[in-house]
Structure formats: C-alpha cells, structure tokens
N, C-alpha and C positions, 0 to 999 in steps of 0.2 A: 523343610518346606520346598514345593517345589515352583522353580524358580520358571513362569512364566511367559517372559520375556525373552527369555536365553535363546530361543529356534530363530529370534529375528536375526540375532547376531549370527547365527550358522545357517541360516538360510535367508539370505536379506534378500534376494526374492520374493519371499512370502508376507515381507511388510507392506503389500498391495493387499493381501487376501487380511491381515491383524482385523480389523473390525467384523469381517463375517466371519472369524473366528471364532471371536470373542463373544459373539452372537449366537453363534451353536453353543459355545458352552453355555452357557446362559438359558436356553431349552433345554438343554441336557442337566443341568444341574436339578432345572423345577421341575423335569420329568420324574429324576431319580428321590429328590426331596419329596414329592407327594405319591411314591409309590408303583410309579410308571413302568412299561417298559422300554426296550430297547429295538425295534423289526430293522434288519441290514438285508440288502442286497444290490447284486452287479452281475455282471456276467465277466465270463474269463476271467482274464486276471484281476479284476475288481470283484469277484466271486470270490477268488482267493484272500482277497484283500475285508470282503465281509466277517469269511472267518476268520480272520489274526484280528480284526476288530473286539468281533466277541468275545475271543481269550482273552484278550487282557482285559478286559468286563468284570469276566465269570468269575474270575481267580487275582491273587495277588500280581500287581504289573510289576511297579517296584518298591513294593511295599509288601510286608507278610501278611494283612488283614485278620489276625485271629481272633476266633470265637471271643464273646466275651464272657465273664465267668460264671454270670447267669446263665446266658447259651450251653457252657459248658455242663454245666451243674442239672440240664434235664438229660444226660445221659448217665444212664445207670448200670450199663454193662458195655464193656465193650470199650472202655474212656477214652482210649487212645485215639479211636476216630476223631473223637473230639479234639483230639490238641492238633490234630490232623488237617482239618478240615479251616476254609477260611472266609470270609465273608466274600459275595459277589454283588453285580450291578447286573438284573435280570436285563438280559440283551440276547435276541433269538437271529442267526444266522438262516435267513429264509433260504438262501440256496442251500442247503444241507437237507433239506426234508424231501427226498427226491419223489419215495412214492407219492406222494398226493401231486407233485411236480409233474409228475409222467400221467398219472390221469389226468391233469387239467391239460394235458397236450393232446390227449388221446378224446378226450370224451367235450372239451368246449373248443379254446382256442390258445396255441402255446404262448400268445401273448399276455394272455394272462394269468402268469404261473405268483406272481408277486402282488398281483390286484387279488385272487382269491385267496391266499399266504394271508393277507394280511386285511380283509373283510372276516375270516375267522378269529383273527386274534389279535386286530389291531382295538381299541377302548379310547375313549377320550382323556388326553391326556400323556399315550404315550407316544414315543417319535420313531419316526420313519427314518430311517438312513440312506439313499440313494446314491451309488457311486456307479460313474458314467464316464470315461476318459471323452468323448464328444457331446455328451449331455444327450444323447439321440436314443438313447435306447428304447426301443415301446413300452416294453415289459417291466423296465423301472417306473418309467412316467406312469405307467398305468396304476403300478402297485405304490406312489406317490399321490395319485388323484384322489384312488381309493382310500386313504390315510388320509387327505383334507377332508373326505364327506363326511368319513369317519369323525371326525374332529380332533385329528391329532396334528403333531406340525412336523415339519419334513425339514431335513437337512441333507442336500444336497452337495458331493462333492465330485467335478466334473476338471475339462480344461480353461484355456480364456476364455475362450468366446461364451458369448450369448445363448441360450441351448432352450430348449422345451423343457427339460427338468431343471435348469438354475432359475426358469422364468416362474414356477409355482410354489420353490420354495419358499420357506419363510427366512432360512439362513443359505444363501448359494455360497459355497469355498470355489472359488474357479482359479484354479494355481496357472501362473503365468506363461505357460507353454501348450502347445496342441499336440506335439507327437505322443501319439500314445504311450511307450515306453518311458517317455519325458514327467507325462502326466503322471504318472502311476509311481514314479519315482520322487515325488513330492506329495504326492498323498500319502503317502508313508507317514513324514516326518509329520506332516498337519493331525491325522489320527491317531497318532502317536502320542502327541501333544493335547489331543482331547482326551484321553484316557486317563494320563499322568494327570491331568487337571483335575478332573473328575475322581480320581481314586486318591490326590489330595486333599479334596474340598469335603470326604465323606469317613476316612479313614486314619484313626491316628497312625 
C-alpha cells in the first residue's frame, strides 16, 4: 500500500501545500471513479511535466496493472497482447496535439490553444490540470476557465504566490518557492504523489 504521508518527511516543505493536496486527490479520484477524464497542460518545462503526468496515468507507475481475466478472455487471437497490455487512468496531454495547436494560432488567437483543446473534449465531470510555475500564463487560465463553464473542476499546480490560475481553481497546489527552476522541481515530487495515490486507490 502506498504510503501517503511518506513525501512530507522527504519534502517537509510541502506540509504547507498536504491539504490542497489531499484535495486534488480527492477530485482526481471522483473523476476516475465515475468515469472521467484526465486534460493536462503548461508550457515549457510544465509542458514536459504534463506529458510525464499522463505516462504514469496511461500505464503502470509502480504497480504492473494487468488485464483482468475476463479482459483477458475477449481476446481470441493473438493472446499475448493480452498478458501484454495493462490497465490505464484516461488522461490526455493537451500540449502533444500540435496540429489543431498550430491552427488555433493560425486561424483564431494563440491564446487559446488549451480553451479550444479542451471545449472539444472537456465533459462534466472531468478535470482540468493546469501547471504554471507563476500561475500567469493566458493560455492555461484560459483553457482552466473553459473547463469551469464546462462544468469540470480544475487543479491547478503553480508557485507561492497568489496567481490568476490558483485563484479559479477549485484545488490550487502552490509549492513554497517562486524560482522557476525551484518550482518545477517540486512539482515533481507533488505529481508524482498524485499518481502513486491514485494508481493505489484503483489498482490491486
């Protein structure tokens, strides 16, 4: 069982952020429980940081997720896929879908490359991820706005301070430092921790 509590002792910095933590997960779990999914994005290195989010979603983090043997039992040729293959947490890395990315720069406005991303494929019920090392970025706030009208809930992970995207979240993580570098090297370990959580709470 994965032991929870354990990042406070290795990162006791982060026992400011333990209740909006605890709080994302908690969205994230009722998302995944009733079917939901997953929209992430950031730019730069929080773009990088969306996609390592959804790997460890998609596929086993630290756990092997396999099929089960009903799952297994409708494949009739080919079996090995099957033992192959292992359960995921649908979660879509919005920065990865570049062409409709490049049109919406090209044909509306490049700020909103994550409001339209996520007005086609956000539904009520699933959640928004917004990662922001200053919380300022348009194009997340934007594709976060769109995600409340939607009717979904936003989890926003930024730095200390107060921001335009921690202010409409419904869970803000704002890790206790502002340097950029600083930031992003703590949202590691808080992400990290939401996954392990989540791929405990759903996966023997």
């Amino acid at each position: 069982m994965y032991d929870k509590e354990l990042i406070f002792q290795r990162f006791p910095e982060l026992t400011e952020c333990k209740a909006d933590m605890y709080a994302a997960f908690e969205i994230l779990k009722e998302c995944v429980k009733n079917g939901g999914k997953i929209l992430l994005c950031g730019n730069g290195g929080s773009a990088a940081d969306s996609d390592h989010i959804a790997g460890e979603l998609l596929k086993g983090f630290l756990k092997k997720r396999p099929l089960s043997a009903e799952e297994k039992a409708a494949w009739t040729e080919e079996t090995w896929i099957a033992d192959m293959l292992q359960k995921g947490i649908c979660a879509i890395n919005l920065t990865g879908i570049s062409a409709t990315m490049t049109a919406v720069c090209n044909d509306t406005d490049p700020q909103l490359i994550y409001a339209q991303l996520t007005q086609a494929m956000g539904r009520p019920g699933d959640v928004f991820i917004g990662l922001s090392t200053s919380g300022g970025a348009k194009n997340v706030r934007y594709g976060a706005m769109t995600a409340k009208t939607l009717g979904m809930q936003v989890i926003s992970l930024t730095g200390k301070k107060e921001s335009p995207l921690s202010a409409i979240a419904d869970a803000a993580i704002r890790v206790p430092v502002q340097e950029t570098y600083m930031v992003q090297e703590l949202h590691l370990p808080v992400y990290h921790w939401l996954c392990a959580a989540l791929e405990d709470e759903f996966f023997e």
